[in-house]
C-alpha positions in Angstrom: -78.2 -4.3 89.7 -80.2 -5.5 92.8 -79.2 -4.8 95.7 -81.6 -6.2 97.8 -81.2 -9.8 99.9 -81.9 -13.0 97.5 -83.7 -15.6 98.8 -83.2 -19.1 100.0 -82.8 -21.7 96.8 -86.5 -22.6 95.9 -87.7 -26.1 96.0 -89.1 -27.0 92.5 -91.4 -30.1 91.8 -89.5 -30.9 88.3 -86.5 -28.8 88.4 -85.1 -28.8 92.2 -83.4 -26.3 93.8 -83.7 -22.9 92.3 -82.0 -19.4 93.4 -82.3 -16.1 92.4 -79.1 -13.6 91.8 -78.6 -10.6 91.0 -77.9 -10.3 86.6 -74.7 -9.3 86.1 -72.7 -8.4 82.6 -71.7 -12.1 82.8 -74.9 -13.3 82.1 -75.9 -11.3 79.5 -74.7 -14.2 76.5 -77.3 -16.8 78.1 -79.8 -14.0 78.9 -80.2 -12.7 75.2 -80.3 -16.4 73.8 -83.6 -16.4 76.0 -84.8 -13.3 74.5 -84.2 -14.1 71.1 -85.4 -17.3 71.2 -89.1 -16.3 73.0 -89.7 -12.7 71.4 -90.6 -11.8 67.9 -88.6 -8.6 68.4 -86.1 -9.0 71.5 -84.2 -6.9 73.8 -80.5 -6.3 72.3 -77.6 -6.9 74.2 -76.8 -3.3 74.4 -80.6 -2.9 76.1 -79.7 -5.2 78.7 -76.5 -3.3 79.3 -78.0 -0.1 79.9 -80.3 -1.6 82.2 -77.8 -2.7 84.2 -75.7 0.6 83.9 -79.0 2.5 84.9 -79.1 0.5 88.3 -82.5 -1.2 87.7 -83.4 -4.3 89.4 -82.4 -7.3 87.5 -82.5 -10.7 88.6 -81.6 -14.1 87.3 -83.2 -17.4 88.1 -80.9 -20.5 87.6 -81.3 -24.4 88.6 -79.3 -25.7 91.3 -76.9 -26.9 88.0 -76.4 -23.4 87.2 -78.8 -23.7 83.9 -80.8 -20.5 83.4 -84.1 -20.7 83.5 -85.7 -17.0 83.1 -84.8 -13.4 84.9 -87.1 -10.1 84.8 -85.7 -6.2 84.9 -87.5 -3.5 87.2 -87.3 0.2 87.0 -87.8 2.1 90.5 -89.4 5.6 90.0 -90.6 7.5 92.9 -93.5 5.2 94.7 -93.9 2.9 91.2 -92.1 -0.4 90.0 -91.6 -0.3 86.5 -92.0 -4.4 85.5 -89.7 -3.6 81.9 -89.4 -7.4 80.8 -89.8 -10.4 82.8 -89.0 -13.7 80.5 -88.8 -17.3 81.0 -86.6 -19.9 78.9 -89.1 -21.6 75.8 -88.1 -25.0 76.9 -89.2 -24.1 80.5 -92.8 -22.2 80.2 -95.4 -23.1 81.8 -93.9 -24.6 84.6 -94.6 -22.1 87.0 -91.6 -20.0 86.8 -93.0 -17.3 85.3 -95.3 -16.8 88.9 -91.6 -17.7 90.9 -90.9 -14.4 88.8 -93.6 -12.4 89.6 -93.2 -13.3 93.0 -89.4 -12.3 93.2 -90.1 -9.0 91.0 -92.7 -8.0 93.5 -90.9 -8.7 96.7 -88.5 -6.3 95.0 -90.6 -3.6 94.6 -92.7 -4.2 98.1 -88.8 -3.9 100.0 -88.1 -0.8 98.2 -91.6 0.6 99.2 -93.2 0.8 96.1 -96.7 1.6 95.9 -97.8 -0.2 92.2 -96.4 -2.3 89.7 -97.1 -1.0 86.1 -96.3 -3.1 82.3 -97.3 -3.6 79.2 -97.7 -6.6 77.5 -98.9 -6.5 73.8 -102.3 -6.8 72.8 -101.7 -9.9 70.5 -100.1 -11.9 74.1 -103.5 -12.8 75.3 -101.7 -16.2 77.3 -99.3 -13.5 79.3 -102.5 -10.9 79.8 -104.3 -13.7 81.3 -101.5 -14.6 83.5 -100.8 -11.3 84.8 -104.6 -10.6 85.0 -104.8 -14.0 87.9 -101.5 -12.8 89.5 -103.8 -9.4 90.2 -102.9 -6.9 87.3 -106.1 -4.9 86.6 -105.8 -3.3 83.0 -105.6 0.5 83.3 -105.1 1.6 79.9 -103.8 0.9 75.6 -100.9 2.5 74.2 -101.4 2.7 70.5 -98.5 1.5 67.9 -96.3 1.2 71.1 -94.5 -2.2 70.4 -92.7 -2.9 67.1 -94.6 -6.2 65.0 -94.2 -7.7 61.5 -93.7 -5.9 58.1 -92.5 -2.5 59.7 -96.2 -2.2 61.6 -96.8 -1.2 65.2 -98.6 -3.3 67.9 -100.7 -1.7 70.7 -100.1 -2.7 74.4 -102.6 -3.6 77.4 -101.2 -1.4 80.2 -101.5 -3.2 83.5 -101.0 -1.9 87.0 -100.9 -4.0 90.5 -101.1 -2.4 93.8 -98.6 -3.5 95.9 
């Protein structure tokens, strides 16, 4: 879990107030209703509970009502942040959150003196490449069959890299 300072609530246009905190086992029901209901093949409970077990940054982003909105997961390994899944409620999308993620992952990563910030996103998610492409992700690299897809085939993945 993170241990680094949260931020002040975030003033939203549409959706008010919003905070980030730390994800925490209690989260984890409303978390994987996210994930199910915005990936073709989601995260399982169990993967969200090792991430928290393994001590990787994981934060939550809620409105001021307490409603969860989206939350991303960051490995730390040596001088490189790890961006493992960064997600933001269907109903929700494309109100900027996603960047108010991206933003918070980062700051992350910057206080814990990371260098980069590596991830893949699969070759087929050409609206989340594009996103990650205007935040500043340059694409270093594919990894073949890397992500499961439909009818027990394999999807390649863009891998992306930021300097931080």
């Amino acid at each position: 879990m993170s241990g680094t300072s949260l931020p002040q609530p975030i003033a939203h246009p549409q959706l008010g107030a919003l905070q980030f905190a730390a994800m925490e086992a209690a989260d984890l029901d409303a978390v994987v209703k996210i994930e199910q209901a915005v990936y073709s093949h989601p995260w399982s409970r169990g993967n969200f509970q090792d991430s928290l077990y393994s001590g990787y940054q994981a934060q939550t982003l809620r409105a001021a009502q307490g409603l969860l909105l989206g939350y991303f997961l960051v490995m730390l390994a040596v001088d490189e942040a790890h961006l493992l899944n960064v997600s933001v409620a269907a109903a929700y999308q494309h109100q900027g959150l996603g960047r108010l993620l991206l933003d918070q992952a980062t700051a992350v990563a910057r206080q814990h003196q990371m260098r980069s910030m590596l991830l893949e996103v699969r070759e087929s998610n050409q609206h989340a490449a594009k996103v990650y492409r205007r935040y500043g992700f340059t694409e270093i690299g594919r990894r073949k069959n890397y992500y499961p897809a439909a009818n027990q085939t394999r999807e390649g993945a863009i891998v992306m890299s930021l300097p931080l």
